[in-house]
PDB file of N, CA, C and O in Angstrom:
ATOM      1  N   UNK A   1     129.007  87.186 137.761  1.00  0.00           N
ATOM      2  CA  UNK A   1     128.145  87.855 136.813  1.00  0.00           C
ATOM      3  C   UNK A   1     128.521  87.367 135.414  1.00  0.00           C
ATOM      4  O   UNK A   1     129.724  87.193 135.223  1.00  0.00           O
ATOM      5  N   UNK A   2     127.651  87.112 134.371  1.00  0.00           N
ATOM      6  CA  UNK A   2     127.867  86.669 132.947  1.00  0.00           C
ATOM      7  C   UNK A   2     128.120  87.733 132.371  1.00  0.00           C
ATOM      8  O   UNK A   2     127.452  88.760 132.492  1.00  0.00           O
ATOM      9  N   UNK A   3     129.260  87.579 131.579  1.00  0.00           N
ATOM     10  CA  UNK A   3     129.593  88.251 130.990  1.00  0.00           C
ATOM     11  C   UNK A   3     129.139  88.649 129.005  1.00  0.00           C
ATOM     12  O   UNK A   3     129.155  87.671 128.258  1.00  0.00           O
ATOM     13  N   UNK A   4     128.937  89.442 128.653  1.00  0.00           N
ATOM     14  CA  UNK A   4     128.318  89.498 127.549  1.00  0.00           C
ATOM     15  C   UNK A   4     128.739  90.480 126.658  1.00  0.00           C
ATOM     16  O   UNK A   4     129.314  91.398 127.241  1.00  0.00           O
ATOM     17  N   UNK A   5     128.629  90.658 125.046  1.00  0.00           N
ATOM     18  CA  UNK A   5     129.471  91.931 124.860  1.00  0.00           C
ATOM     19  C   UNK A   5     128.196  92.812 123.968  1.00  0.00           C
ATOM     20  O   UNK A   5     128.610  93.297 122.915  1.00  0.00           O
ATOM     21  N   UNK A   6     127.052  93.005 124.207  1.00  0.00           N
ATOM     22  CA  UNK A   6     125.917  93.351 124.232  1.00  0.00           C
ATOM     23  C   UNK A   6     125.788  93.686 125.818  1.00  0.00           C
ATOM     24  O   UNK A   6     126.102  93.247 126.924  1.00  0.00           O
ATOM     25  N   UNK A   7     124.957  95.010 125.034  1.00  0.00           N
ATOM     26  CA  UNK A   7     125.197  95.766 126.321  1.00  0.00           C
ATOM     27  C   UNK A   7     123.662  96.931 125.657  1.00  0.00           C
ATOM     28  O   UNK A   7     123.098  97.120 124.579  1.00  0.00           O
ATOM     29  N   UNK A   8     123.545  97.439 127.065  1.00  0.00           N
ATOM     30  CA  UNK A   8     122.239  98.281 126.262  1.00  0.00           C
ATOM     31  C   UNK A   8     122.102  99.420 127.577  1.00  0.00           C
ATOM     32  O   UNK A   8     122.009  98.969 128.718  1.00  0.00           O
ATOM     33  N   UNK A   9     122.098 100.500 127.407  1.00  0.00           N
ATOM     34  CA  UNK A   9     121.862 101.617 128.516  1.00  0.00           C
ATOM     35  C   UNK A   9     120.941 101.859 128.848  1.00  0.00           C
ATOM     36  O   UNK A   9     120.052 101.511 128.071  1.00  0.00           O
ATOM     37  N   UNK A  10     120.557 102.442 129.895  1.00  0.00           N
ATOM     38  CA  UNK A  10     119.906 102.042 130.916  1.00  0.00           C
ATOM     39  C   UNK A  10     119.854 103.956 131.157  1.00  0.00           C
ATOM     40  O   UNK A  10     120.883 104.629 131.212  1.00  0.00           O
ATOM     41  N   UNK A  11     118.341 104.581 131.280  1.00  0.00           N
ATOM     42  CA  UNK A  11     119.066 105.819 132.147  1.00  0.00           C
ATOM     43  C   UNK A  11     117.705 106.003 133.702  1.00  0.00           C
ATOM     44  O   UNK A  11     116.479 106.082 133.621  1.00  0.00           O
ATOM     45  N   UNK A  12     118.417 106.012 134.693  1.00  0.00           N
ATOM     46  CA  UNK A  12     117.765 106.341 135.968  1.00  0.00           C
ATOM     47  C   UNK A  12     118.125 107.476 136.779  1.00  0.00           C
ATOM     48  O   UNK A  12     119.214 108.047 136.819  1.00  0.00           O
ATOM     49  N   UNK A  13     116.705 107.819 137.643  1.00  0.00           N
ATOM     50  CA  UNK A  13     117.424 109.075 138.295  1.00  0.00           C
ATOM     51  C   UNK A  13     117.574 108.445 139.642  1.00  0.00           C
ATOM     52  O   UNK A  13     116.653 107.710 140.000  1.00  0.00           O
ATOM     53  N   UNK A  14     118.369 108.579 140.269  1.00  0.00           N
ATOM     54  CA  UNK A  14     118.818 108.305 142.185  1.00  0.00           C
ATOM     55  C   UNK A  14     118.561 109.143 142.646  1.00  0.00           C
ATOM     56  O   UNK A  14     118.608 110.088 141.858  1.00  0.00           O
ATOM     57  N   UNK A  15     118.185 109.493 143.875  1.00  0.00           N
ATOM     58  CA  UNK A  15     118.417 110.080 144.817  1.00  0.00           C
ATOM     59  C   UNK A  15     120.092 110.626 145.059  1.00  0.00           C
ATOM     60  O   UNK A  15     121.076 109.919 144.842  1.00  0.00           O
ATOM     61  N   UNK A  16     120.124 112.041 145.554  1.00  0.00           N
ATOM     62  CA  UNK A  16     121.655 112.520 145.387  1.00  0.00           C
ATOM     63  C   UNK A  16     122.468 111.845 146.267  1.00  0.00           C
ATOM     64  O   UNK A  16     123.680 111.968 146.089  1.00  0.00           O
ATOM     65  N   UNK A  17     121.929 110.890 147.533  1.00  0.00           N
ATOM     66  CA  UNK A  17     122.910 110.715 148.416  1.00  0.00           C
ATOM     67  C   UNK A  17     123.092 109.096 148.178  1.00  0.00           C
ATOM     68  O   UNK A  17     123.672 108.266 148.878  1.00  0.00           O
ATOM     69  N   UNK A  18     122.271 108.928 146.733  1.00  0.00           N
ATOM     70  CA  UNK A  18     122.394 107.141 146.325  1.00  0.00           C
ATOM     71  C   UNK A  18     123.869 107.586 145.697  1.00  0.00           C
ATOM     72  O   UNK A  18     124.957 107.237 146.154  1.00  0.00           O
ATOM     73  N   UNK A  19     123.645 108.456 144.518  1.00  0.00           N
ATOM     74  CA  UNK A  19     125.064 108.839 143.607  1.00  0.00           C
ATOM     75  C   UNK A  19     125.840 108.925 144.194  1.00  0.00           C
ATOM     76  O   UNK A  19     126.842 108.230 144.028  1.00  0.00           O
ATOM     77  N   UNK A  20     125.720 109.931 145.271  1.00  0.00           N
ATOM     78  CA  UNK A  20     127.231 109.930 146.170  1.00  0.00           C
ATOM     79  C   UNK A  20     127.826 108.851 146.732  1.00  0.00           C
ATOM     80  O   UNK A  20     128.855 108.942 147.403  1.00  0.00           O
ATOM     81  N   UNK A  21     127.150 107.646 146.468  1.00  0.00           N
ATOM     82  CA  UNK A  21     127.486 106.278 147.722  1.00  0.00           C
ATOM     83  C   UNK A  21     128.216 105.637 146.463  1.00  0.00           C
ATOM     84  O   UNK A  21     129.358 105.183 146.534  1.00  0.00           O
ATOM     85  N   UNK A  22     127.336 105.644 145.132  1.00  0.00           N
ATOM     86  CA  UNK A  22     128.190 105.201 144.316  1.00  0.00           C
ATOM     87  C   UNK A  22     129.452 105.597 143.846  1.00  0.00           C
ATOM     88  O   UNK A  22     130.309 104.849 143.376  1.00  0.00           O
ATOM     89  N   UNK A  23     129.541 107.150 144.038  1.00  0.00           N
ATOM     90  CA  UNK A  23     130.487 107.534 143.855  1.00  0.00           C
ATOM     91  C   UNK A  23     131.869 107.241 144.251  1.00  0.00           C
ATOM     92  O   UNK A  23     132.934 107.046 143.665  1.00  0.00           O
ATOM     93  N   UNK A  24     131.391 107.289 145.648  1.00  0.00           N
ATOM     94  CA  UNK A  24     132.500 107.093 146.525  1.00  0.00           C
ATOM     95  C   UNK A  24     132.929 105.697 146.390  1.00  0.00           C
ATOM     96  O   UNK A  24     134.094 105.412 146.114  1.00  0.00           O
ATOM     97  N   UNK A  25     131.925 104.740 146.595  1.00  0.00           N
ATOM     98  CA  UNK A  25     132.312 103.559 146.281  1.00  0.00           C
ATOM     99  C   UNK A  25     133.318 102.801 144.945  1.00  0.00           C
ATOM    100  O   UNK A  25     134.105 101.854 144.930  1.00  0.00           O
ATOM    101  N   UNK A  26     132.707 103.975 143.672  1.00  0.00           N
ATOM    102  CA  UNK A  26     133.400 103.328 142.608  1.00  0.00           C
ATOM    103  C   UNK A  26     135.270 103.988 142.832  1.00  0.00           C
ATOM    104  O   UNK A  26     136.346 103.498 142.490  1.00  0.00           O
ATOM    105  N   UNK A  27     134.966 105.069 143.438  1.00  0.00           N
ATOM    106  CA  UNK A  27     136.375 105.746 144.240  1.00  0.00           C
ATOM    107  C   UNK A  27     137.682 104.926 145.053  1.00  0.00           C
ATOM    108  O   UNK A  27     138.904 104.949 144.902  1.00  0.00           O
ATOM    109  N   UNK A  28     136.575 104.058 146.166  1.00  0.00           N
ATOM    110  CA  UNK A  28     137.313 103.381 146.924  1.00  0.00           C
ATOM    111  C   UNK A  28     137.938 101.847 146.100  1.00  0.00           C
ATOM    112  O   UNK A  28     138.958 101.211 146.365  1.00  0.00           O
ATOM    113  N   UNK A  29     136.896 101.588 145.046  1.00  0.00           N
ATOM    114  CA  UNK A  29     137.441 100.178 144.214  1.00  0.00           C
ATOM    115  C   UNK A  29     137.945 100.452 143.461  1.00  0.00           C
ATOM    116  O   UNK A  29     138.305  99.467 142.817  1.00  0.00           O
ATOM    117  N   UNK A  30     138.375 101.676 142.907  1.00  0.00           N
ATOM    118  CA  UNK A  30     138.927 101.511 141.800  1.00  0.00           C
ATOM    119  C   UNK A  30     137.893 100.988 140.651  1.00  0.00           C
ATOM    120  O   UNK A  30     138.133 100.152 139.780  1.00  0.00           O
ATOM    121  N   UNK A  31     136.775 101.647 140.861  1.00  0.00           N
ATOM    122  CA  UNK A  31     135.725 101.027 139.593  1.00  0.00           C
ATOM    123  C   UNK A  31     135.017 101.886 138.702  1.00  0.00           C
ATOM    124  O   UNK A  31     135.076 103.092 138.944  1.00  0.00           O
ATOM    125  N   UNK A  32     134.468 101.563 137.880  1.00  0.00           N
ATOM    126  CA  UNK A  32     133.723 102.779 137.307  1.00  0.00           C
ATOM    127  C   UNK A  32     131.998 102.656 138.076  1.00  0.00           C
ATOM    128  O   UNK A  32     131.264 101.753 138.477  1.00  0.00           O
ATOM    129  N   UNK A  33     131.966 103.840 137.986  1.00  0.00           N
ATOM    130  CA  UNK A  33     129.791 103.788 138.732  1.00  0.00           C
ATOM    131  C   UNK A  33     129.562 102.660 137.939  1.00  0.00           C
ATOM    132  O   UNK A  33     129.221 101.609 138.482  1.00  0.00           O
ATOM    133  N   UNK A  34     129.714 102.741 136.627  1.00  0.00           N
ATOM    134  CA  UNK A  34     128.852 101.345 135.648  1.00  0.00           C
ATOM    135  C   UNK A  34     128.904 100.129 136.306  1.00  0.00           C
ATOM    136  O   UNK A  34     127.858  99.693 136.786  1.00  0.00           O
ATOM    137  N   UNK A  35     129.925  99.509 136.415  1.00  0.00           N
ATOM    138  CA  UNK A  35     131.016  98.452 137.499  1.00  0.00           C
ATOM    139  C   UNK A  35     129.479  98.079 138.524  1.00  0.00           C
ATOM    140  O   UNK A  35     128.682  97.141 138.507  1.00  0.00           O
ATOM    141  N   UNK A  36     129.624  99.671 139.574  1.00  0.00           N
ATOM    142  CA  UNK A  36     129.228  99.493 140.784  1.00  0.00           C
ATOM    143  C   UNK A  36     127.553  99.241 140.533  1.00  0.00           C
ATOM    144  O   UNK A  36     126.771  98.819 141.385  1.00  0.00           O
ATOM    145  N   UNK A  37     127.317  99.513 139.524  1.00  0.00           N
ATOM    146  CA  UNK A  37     125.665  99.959 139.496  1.00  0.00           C
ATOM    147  C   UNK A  37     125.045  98.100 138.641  1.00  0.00           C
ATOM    148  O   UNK A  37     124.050  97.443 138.948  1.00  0.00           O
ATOM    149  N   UNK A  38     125.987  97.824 137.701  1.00  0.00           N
ATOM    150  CA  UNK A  38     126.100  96.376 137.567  1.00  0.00           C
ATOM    151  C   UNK A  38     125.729  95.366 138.824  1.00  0.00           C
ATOM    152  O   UNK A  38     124.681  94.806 139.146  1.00  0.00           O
ATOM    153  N   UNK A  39     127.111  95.388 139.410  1.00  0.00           N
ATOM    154  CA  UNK A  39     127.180  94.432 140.574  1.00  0.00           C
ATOM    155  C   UNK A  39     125.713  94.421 141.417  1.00  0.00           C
ATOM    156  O   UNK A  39     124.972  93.456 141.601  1.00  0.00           O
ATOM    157  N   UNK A  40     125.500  96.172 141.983  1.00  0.00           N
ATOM    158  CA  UNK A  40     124.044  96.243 142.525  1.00  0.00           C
ATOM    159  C   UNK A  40     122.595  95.567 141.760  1.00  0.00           C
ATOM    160  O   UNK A  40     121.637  95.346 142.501  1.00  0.00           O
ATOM    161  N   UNK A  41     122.534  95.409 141.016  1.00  0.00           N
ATOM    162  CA  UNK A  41     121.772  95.336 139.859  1.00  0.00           C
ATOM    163  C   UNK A  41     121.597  93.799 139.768  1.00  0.00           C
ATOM    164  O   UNK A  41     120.477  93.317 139.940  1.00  0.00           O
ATOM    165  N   UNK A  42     122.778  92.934 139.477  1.00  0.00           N
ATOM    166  CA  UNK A  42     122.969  91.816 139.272  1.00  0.00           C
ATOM    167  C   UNK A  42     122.210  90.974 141.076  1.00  0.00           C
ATOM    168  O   UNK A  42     121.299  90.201 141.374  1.00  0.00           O
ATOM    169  N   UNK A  43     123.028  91.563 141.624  1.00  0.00           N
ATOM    170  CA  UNK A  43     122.422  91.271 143.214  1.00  0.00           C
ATOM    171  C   UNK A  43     121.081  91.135 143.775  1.00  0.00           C
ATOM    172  O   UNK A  43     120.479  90.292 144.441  1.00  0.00           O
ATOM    173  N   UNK A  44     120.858  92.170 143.309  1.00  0.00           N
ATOM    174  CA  UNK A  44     119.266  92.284 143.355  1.00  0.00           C
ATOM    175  C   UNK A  44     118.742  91.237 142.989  1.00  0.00           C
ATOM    176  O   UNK A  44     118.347  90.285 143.662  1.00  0.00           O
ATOM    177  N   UNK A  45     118.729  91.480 141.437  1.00  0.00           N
ATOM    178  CA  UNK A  45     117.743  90.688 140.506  1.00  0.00           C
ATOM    179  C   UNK A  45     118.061  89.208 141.208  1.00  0.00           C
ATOM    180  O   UNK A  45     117.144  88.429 141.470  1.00  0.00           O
ATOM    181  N   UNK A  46     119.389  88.920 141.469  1.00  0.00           N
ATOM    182  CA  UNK A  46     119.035  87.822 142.039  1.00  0.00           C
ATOM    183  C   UNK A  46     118.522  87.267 143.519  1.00  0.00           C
ATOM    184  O   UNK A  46     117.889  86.293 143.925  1.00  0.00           O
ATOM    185  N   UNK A  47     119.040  88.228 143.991  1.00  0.00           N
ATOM    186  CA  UNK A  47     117.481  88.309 145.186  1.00  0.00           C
ATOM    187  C   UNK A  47     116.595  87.832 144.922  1.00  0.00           C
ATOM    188  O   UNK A  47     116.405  86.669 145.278  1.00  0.00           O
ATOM    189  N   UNK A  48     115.695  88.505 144.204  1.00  0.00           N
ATOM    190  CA  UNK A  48     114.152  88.842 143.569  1.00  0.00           C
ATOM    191  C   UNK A  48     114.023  88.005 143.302  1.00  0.00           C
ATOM    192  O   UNK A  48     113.096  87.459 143.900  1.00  0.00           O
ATOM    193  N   UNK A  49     114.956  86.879 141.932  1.00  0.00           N
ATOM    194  CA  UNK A  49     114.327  85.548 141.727  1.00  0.00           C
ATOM    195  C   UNK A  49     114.384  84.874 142.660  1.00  0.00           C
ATOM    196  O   UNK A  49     113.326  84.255 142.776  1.00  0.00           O
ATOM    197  N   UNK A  50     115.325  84.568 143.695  1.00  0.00           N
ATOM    198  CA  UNK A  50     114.936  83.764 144.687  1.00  0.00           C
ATOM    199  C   UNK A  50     113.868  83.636 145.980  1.00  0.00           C
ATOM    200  O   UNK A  50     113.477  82.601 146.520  1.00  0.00           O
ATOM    201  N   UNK A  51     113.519  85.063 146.306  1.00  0.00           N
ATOM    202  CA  UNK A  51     112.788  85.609 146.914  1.00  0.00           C
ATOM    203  C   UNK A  51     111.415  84.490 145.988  1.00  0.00           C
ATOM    204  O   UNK A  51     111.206  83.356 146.420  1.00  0.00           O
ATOM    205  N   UNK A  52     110.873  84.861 145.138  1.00  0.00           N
ATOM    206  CA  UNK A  52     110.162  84.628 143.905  1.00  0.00           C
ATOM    207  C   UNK A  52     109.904  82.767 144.270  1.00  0.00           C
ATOM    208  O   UNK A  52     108.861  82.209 144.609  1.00  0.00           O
ATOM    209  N   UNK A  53     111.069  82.263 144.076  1.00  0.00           N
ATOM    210  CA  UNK A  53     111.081  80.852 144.196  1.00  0.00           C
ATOM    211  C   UNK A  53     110.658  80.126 145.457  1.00  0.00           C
ATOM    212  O   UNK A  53     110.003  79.125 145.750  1.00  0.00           O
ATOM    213  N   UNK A  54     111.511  81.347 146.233  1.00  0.00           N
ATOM    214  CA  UNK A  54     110.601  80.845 147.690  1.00  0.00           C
ATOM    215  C   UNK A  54     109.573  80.710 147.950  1.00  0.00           C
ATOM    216  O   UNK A  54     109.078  79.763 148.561  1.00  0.00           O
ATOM    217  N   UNK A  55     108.921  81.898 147.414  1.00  0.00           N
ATOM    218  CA  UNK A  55     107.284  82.077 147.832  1.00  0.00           C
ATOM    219  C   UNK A  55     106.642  80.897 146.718  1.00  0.00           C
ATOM    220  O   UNK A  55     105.599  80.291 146.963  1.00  0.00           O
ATOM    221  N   UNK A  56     107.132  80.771 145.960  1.00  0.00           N
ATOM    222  CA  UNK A  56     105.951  79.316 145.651  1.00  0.00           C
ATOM    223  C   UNK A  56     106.197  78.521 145.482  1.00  0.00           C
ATOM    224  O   UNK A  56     105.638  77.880 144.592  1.00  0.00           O
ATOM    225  N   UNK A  57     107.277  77.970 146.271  1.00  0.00           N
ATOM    226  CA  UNK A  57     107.149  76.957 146.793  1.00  0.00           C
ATOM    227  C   UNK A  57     106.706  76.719 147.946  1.00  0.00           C
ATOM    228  O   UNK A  57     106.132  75.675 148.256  1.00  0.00           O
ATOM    229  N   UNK A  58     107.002  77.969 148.932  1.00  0.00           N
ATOM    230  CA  UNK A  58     105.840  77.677 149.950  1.00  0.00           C
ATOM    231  C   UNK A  58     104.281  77.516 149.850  1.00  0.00           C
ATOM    232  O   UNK A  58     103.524  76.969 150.651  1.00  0.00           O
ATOM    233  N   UNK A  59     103.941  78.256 148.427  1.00  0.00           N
ATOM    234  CA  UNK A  59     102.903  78.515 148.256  1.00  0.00           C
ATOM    235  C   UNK A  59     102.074  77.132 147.731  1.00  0.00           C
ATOM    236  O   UNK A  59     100.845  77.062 147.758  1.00  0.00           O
ATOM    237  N   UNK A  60     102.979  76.016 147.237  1.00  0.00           N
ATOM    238  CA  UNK A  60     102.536  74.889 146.828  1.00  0.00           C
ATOM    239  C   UNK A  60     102.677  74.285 148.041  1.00  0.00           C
ATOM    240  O   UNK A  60     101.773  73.451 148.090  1.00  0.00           O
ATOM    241  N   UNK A  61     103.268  74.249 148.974  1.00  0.00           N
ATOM    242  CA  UNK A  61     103.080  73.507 150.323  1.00  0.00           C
ATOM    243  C   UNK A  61     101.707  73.827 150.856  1.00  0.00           C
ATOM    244  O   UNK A  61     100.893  72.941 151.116  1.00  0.00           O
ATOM    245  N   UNK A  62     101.468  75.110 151.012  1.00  0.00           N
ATOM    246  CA  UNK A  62     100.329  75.980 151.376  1.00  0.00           C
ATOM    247  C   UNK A  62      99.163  74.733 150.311  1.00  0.00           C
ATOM    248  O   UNK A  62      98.315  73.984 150.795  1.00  0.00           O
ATOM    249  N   UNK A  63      99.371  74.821 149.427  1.00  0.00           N
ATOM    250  CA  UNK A  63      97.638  74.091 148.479  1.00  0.00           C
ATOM    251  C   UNK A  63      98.105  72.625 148.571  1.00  0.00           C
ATOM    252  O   UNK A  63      97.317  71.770 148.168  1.00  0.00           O
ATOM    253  N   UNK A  64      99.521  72.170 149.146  1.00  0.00           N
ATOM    254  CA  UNK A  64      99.388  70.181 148.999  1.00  0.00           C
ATOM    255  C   UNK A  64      99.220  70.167 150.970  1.00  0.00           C
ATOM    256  O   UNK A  64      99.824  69.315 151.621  1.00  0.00           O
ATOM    257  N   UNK A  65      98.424  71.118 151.577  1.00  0.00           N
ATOM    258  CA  UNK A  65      98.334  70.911 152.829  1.00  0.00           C
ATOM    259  C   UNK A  65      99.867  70.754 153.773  1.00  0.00           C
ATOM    260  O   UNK A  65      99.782  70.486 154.971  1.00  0.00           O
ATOM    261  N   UNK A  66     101.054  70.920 153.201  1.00  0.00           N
ATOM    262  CA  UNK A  66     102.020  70.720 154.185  1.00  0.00           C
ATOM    263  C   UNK A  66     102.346  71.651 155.128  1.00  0.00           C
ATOM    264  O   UNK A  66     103.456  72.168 155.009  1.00  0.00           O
ATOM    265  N   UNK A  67     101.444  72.094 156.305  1.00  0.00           N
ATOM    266  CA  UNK A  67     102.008  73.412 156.643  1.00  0.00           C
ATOM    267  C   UNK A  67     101.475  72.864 158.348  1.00  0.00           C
ATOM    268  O   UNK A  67     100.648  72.029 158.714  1.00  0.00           O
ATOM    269  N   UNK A  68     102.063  73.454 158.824  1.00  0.00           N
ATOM    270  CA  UNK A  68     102.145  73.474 160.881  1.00  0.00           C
ATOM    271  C   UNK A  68     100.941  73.978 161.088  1.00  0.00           C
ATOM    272  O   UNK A  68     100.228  74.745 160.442  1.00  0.00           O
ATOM    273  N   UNK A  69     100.829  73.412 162.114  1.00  0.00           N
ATOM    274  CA  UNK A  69      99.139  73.735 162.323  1.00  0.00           C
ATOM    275  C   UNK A  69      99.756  75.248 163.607  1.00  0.00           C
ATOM    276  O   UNK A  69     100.702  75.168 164.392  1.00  0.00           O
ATOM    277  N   UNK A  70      98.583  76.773 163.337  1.00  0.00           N
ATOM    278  CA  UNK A  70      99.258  77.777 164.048  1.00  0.00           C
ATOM    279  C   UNK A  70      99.179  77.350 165.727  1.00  0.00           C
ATOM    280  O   UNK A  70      99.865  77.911 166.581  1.00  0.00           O
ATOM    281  N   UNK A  71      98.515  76.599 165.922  1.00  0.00           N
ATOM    282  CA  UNK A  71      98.011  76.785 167.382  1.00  0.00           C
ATOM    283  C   UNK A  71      99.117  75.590 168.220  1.00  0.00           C
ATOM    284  O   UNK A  71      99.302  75.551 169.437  1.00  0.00           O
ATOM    285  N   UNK A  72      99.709  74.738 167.249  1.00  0.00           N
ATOM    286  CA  UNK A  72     101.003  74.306 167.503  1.00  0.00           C
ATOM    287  C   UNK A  72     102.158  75.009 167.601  1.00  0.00           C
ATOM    288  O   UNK A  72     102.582  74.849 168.746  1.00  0.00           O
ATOM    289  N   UNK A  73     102.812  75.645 167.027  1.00  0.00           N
ATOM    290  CA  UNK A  73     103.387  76.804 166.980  1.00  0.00           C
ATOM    291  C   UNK A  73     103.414  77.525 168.075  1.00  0.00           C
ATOM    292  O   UNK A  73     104.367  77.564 168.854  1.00  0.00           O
ATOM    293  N   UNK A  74     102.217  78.220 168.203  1.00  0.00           N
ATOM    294  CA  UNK A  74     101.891  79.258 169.180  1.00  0.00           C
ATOM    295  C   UNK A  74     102.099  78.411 170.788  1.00  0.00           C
ATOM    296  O   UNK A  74     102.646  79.041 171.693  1.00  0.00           O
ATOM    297  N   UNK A  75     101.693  77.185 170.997  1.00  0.00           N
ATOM    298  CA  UNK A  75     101.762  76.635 172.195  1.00  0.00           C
ATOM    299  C   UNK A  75     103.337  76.510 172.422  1.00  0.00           C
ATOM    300  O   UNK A  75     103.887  77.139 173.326  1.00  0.00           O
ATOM    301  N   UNK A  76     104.024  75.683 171.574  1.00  0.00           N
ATOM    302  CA  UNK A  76     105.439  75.747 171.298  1.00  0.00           C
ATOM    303  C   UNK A  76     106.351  76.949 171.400  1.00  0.00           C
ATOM    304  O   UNK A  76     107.455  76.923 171.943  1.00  0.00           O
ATOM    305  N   UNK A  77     106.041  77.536 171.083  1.00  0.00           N
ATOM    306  CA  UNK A  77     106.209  79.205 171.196  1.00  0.00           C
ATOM    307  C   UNK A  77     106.528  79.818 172.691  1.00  0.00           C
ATOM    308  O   UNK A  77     107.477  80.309 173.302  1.00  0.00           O
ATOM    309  N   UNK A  78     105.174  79.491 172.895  1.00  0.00           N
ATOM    310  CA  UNK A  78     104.831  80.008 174.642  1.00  0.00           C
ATOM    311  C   UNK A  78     105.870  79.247 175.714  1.00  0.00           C
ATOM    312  O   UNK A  78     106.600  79.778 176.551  1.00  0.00           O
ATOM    313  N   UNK A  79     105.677  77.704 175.382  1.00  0.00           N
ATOM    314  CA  UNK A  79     106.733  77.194 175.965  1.00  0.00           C
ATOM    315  C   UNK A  79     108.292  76.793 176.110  1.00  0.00           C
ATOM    316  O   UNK A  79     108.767  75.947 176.867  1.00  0.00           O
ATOM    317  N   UNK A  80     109.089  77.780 175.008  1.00  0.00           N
ATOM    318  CA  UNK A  80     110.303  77.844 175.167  1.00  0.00           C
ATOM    319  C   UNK A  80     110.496  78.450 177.098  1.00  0.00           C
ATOM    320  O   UNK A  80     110.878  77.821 178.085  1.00  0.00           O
ATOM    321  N   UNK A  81     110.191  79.394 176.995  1.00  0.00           N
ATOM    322  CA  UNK A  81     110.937  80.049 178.701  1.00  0.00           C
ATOM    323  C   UNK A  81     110.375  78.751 179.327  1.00  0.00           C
ATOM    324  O   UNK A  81     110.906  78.702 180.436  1.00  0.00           O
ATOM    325  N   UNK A  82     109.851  78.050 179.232  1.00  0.00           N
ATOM    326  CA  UNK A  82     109.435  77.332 180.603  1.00  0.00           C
ATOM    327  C   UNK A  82     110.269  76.248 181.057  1.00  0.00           C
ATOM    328  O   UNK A  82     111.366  76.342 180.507  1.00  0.00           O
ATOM    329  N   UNK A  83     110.207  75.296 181.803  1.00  0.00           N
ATOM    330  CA  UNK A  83     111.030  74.258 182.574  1.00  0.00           C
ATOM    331  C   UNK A  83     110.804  73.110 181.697  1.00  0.00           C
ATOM    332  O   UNK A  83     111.682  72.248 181.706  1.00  0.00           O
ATOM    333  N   UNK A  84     109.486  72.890 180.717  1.00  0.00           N
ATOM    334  CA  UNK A  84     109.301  71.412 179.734  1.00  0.00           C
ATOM    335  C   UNK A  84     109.141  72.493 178.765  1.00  0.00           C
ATOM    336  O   UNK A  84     108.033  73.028 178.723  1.00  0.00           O
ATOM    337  N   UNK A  85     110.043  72.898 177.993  1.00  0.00           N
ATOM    338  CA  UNK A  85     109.684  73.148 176.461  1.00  0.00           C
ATOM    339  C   UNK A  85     108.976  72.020 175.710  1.00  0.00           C
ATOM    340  O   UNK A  85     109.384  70.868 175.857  1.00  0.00           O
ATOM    341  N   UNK A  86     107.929  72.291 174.906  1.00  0.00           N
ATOM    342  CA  UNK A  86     107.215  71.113 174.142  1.00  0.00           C
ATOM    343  C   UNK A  86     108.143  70.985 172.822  1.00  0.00           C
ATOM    344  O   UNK A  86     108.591  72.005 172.297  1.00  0.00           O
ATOM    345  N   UNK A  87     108.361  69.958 172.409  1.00  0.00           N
ATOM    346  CA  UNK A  87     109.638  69.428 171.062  1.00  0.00           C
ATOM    347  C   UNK A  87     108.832  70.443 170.101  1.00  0.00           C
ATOM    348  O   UNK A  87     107.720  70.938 170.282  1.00  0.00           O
ATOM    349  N   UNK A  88     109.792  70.615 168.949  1.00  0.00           N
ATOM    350  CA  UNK A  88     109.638  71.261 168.086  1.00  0.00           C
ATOM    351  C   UNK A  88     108.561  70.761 166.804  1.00  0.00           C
ATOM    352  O   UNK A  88     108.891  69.839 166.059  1.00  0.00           O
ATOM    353  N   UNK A  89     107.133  71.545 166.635  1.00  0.00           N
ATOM    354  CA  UNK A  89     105.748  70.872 166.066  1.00  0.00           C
ATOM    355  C   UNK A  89     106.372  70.656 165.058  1.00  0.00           C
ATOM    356  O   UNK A  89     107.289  71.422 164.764  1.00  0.00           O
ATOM    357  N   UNK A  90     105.949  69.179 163.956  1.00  0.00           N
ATOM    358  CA  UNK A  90     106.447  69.095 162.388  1.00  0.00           C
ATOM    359  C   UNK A  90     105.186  69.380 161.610  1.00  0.00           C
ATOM    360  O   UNK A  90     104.097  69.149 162.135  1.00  0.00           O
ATOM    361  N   UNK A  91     105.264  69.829 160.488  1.00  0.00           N
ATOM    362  CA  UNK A  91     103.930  70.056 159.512  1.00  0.00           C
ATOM    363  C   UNK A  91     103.451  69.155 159.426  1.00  0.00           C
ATOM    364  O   UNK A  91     103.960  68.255 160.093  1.00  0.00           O
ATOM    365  N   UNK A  92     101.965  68.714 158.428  1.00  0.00           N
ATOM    366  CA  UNK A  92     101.079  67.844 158.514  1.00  0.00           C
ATOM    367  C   UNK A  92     101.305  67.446 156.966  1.00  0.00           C
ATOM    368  O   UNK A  92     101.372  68.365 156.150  1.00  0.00           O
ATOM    369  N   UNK A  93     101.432  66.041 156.511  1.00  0.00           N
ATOM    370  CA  UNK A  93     101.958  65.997 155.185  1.00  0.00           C
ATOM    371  C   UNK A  93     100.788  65.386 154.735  1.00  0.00           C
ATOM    372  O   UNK A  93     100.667  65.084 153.548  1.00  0.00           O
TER     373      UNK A  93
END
């Protein structure tokens, strides 16, 4: 996490059995809630941007046509249990 010495508060309400998780948690680390509610926070958000990045870049595959055709897939699909699995379909570039 970047560290910064700007800082700006933040006020939210949780759910009582979110507080208590933090609680306990900032309990068991030796942290303060702030600490714990940071780290959560930081995590996320970076989730979210990546989540974010994913989707469009799939989403530009999606409009430059690079994508598996479904009915390949689906046949491929069907034929894992069987005795000739069909090789694994590649997208259409």
């Amino acid at each position: 996490m970047a560290h910064t010495t700007e800082t700006k508060v933040l006020t939210v309400r949780v759910p009582l059995f979110l507080a208590d998780k933090v609680d306990h948690l900032a309990a068991c680390l030796e942290r303060s809630q702030s600490w714990i509610i940071q780290q959560a926070l930081t995590a996320w958000i970076e989730q979210e941007e990546e989540r974010d990045r994913l989707t469009r870049t799939a989403l530009a595959d999606v409009d430059a046509g690079r994508v598996i055709d479904h009915q390949a897939i689906r046949a491929w699909a069907e034929s894992l249990n069987t005795d000739t699995p069909l090789p694994i379909p590649h997208r259409r570039n």
